[in-house]
C-alpha positions, -999 to 999 in steps of 0.1 A, spaced: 0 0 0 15 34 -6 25 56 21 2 86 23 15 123 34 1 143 59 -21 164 31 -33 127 20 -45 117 50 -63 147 52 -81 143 24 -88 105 33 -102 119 68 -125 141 48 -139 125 16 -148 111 17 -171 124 21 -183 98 52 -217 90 55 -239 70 111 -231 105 125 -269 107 141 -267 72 143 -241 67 171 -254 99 186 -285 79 190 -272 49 201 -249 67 225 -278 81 239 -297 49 243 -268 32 259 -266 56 284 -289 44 308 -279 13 304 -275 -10 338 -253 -38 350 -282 -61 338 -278 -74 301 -306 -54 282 -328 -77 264 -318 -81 224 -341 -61 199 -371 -82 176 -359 -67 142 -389 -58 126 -394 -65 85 -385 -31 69 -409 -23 40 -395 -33 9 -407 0 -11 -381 17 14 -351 2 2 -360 3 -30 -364 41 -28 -328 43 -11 -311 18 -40 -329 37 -69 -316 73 -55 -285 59 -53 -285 50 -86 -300 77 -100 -276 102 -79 -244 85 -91 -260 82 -127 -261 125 -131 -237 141 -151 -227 162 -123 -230 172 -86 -222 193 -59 -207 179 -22 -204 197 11 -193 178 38 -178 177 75 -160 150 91 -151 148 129 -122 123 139 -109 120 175 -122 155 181 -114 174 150 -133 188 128 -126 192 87 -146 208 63 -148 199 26 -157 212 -4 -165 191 -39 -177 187 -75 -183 151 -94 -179 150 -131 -193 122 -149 -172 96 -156 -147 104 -137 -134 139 -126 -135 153 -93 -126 186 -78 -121 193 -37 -109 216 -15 -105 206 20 -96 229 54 -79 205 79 -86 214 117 -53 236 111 -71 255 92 -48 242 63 -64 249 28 -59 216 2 -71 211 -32 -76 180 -49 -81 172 -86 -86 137 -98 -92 130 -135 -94 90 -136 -65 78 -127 -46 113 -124 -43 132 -88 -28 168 -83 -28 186 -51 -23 222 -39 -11 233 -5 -27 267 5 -11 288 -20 15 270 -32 20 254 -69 0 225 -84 17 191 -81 11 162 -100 10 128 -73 7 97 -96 9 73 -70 -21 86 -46 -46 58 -43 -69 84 -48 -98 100 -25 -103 76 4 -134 72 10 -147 89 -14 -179 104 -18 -193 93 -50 -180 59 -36 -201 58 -6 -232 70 -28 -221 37 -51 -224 16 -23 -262 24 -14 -276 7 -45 -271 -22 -22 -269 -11 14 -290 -32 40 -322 -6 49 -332 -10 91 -353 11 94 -373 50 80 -390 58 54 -389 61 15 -378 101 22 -359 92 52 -343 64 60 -316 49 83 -291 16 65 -256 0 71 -237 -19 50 -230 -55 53 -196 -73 47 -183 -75 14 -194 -43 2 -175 -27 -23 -171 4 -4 -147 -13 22 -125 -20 -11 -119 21 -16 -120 28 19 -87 24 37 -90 8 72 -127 7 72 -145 -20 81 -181 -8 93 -202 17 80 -242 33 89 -262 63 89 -290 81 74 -302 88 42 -327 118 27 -342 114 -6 -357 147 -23 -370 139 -58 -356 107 -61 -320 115 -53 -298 118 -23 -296 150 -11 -279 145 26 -263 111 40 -250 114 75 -230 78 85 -203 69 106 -174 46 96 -146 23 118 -123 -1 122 -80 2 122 -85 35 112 -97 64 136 -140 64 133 -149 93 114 -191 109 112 -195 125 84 -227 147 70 -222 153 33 -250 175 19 -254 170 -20 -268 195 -48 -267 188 -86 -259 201 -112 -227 210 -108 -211 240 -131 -173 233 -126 -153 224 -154 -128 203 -138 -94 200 -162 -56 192 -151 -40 216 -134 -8 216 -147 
């Protein structure tokens, strides 16, 4: 695996752009009042099935548009980072992240091509960055099959299950759940939590489309 720098890992903290923030705020609160006595385990109730086909179709149709907006904020061990993005169909993307040093970097990725920019330094070109770790689009991928639990077909809570093919772009990650809104047919907030070797991360990514950025190398 290659060695990431400290303005990669920053950009893997953010975009990724993470989708159970509310989630573990919810179950945090529930646990709370826990007592010395095992709590009794949960029935899982059947989840309508029009639900989860409303969250698998907006994924779909969300990944499918020629272009969208992202704005998203990811808290790790504390910290907060703030993250700013375009998606270009098939396969351009455009970010600009502030690290909780208030460090400015911009990311461009044209398939397989990466170039970075730290505050206002020059564009570099950084051929052997894996890429954008989790990744927004990525995440939104992963929904046309995520496990719905519970909501409805505007609003609904899911995790994804093992094997997934978001753990494959997602470095360290091994569990992932949140919360989904569908406007219109397509995503337009996911707010998830994601953990395992690496440090958990919630993250609320807030999605608009179209986007009007041209995105074209740098350099």
């Amino acid at each position: 695996m290659t060695t990431r720098t400290p303005s990669a890992r920053r950009r893997r903290a953010l975009t990724a752009v993470a989708l159970a923030a509310a989630l573990a705020a919810s179950i945090g609160a529930c646990s709370s009042d826990s007592s010395d006595e095992a709590a009794p385990e949960a029935t899982a109730k059947p989840v309508d099935p029009t639900i989860s086909t409303a969250l698998h179709d907006a994924a779909a149709a969300t990944v499918a548009t020629p272009s969208f907006q992202y704005s998203a904020t990811i808290v790790s061990e504390g910290k907060t980072t703030t993250v700013v993005g375009d998606v270009v169909a098939p396969d351009k993307v455009r970010e600009s992240t502030i690290g909780p040093d208030g460090q400015l970097t911009e990311t461009i990725r044209i398939g397989s091509e990466t170039w970075t920019k730290e505050g206002t330094g020059a564009w570099q070109s950084t051929p052997d960055a894996p890429g954008l770790d989790p990744d927004t689009k990525a995440m939104i991928t992963a929904l046309r099959d995520a496990t719905v639990t519970s909501g409805t077909t505007s609003d609904m809570f899911f995790k994804l299950e093992d094997g997934s093919a978001f753990f494959e772009t997602a470095d360290g990650v091994d569990e992932a759940s949140g919360q989904a809104t569908v406007v219109d047919g397509h995503i337009t907030r996911l707010r998830y939590g994601i953990s395992g070797s690496s440090p958990s991360q919630l993250v609320t990514i807030d999605i608009t489309e179209p986007s009007a950025a041209t995105i074209d190398p740098p350099i």
